[in-house]
N, C-alpha and C positions, 0 to 999 in steps of 0.2 A: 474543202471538207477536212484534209487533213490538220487546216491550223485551227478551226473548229475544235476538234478532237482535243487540239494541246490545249486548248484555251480552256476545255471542260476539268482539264485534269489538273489547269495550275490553281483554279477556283476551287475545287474539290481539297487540294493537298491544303487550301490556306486556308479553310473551312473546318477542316476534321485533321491538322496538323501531321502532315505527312513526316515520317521519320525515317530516314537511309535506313536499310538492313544489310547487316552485314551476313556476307553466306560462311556460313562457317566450315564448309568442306574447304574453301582454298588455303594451303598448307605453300606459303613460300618458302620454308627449307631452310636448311640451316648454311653459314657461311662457308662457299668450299674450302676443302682443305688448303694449306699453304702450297704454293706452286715451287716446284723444287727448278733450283736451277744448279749448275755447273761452271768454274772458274778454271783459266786455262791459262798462263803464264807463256807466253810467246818465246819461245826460243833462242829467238835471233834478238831479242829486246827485251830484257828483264820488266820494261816499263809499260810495256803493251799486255792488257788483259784481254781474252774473249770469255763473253760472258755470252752462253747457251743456256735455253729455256728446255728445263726436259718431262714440264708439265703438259702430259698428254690429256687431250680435251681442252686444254684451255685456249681462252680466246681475248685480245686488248691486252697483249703484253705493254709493261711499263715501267720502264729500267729509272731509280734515281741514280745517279752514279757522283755523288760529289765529290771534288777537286779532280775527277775525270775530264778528257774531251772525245766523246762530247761528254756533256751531262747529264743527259736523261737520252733515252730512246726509244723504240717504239716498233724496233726490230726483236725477232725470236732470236736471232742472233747480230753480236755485234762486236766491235773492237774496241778497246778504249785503249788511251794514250794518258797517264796519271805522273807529268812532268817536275812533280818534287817526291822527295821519301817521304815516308810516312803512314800511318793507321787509316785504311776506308771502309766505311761499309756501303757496301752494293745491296741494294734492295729492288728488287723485283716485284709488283702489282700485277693480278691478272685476274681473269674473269672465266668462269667455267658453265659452260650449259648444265642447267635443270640446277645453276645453285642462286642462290641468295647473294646478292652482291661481289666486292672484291674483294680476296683474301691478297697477302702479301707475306711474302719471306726475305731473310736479310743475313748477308755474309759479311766476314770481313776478310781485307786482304791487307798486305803489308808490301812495301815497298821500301827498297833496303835504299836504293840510291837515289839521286837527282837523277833526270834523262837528259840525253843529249839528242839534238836532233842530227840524224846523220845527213851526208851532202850526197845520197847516192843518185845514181841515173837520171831515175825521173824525180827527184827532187833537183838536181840539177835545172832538166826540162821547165819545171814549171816553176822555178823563183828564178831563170836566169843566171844561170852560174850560180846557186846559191844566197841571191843577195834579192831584189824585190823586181818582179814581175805581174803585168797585168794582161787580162785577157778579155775580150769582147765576144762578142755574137758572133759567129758568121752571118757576112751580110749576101752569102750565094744562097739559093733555090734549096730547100730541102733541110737548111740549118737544126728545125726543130721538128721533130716527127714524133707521132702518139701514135699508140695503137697497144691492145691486147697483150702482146707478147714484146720482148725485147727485139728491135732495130723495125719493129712494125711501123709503116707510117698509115695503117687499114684507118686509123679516125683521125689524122691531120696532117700533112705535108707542108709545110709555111712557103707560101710563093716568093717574100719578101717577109723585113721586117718592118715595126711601125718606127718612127723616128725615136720614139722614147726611149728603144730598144738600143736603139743603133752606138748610143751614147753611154751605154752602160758599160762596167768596167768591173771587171773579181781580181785584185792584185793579191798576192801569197810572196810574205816576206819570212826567208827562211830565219834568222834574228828571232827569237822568239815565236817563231811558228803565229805569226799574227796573217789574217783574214783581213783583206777591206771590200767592202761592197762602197762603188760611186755611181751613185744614179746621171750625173749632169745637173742635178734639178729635179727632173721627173722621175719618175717609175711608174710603166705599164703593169699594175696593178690585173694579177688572175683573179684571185679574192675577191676584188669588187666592180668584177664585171667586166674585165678587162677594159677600164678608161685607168687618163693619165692620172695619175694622185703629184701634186706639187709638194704635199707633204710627209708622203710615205715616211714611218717611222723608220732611219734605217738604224741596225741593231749594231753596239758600238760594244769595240774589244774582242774581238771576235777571233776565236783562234781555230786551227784546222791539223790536221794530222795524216799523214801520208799509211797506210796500212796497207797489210796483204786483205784480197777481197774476199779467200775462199769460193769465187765463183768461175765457173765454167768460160765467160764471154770478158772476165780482165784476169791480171795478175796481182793490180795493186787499185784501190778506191782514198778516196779523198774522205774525210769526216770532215763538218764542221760542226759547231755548237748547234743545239737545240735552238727551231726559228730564224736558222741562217739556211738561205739559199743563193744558187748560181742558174744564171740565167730565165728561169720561169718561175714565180714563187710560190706555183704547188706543185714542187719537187725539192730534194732533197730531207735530211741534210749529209747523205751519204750517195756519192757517186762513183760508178764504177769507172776507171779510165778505161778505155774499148784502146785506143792511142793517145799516143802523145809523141810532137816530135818539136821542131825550135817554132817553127809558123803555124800547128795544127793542133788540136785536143778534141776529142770524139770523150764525151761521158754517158754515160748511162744510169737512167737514175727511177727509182718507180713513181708513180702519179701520187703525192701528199693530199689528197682533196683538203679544201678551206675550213672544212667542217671537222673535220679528225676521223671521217668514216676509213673503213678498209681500201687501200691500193685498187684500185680496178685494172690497171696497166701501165704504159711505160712510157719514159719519155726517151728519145738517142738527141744528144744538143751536141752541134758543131760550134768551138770557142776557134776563134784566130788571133797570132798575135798582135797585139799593138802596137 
């Protein structure tokens, strides 16, 4: 009876030429205001900016940051590392309930010198004395946990890894602050459904930056470029280090879904050395 019904009404509309009406109470509103954010020159490194979002109500923050690392982001807050002197503008995208699309606002900052990258502690730890180190999965019980909250493993506990896994590699070569992701060949692929890809595109040039985290559970987080990830690839591209010693690295990182939706929860990944 019901396709009855449609069939009466498509025959009716083709008859006597049915026309959309628009209602004209709905009112979508005008463009919110520009989202104000905050620049903060790091103390201890002239060349480190945190850039703070202090647009209340807003929601899908979305940082361009160029000749930053990273370059864009997608945090309310973050750090950036801007490795030559010179003129930038930082531009901020965001989106505000009960408005009209997305408004954006844009600073600029200056940068008086080149940066250097310092050889401290846990830069040390994680390029090897300074010079290139890589690091793999833990292949023990427990390596990758999800869940809600940070160090939750309430939606995953990984028993094992899959071989794909096993063979991946994140080397950090202190020389230029360069990034390499080595698949082997494969990458276990979260994106698409968690099967092997033999062609996974992996992202080339890739640089990373050692920062303070501002968080409660590290002292200091890893940045890398926008689309670069370590260990699972809907996480990153900012990791909190929980530890780091010469054979172990505990990061902390929130869940990136493949879609660009909001963080649901977290990931804790155990790296070992190579």
């Amino acid at each position: 009876m019901k396709y009855r019904n449609l069939i009466f009404v498509f025959v009716a509309c083709f008859i006597f030429s049915c026309e959309p009406k628009e209602d004209a109470g709905i009112d979508l509103g005008p463009l919110p205001e520009p989202p104000t954010f905050e620049l903060e020159v790091l103390a201890s490194n002239p060349n480190i900016i945190v850039v703070t979002s202090t647009a209340n109500g807003f929601f899908d923050h979305v940082w361009d940051l160029p000749g930053g690392t990273p370059n864009r982001s997608t945090l309310v807050r973050d750090t950036v590392f801007y490795p030559s002197a010179g003129n930038y503008s930082i531009t901020l995208h965001a989106s505000k309930e009960g408005g009209n699309g997305t408004s954006s606002s844009s600073q600029s900052i200056t940068i008086d010198q080149d940066g250097e990258a310092m050889c401290d502690p846990t830069t040390v730890l994680l390029t090897g004395d300074c010079t290139t180190k890589c690091w793999k999965l833990s292949e023990a019980p427990s390596s990758i946990k999800v869940g809600p909250v940070p160090f939750s493993a309430e939606w995953f506990d990984s028993p094992g890894l899959d071989p794909s896994q096993i063979d991946d590699r994140w080397c950090f070569t202190f020389e230029g602050g360069a990034h390499e992701y080595v698949n082997g060949g494969v990458t276990f692929s979260a994106c698409q459904g968690f099967v092997e890809d033999p062609n996974y595109p992996i992202p080339a040039n890739v640089s990373y930056l050692i920062a303070p985290s501002g968080s409660a559970n590290s002292e200091f987080e890893i940045l890398l470029d926008e689309g670069s990830w370590m260990g699972i690839e809907d996480t990153g591209p900012t990791y909190e280090i929980v530890s780091i010693s010469e054979d172990e690295m505990v990061l902390l990182s929130p869940i990136a879904p493949c879609d660009g939706s909001p963080s649901p929860g977290w990931f804790t990944i155990t790296f070992e050395n190579e």
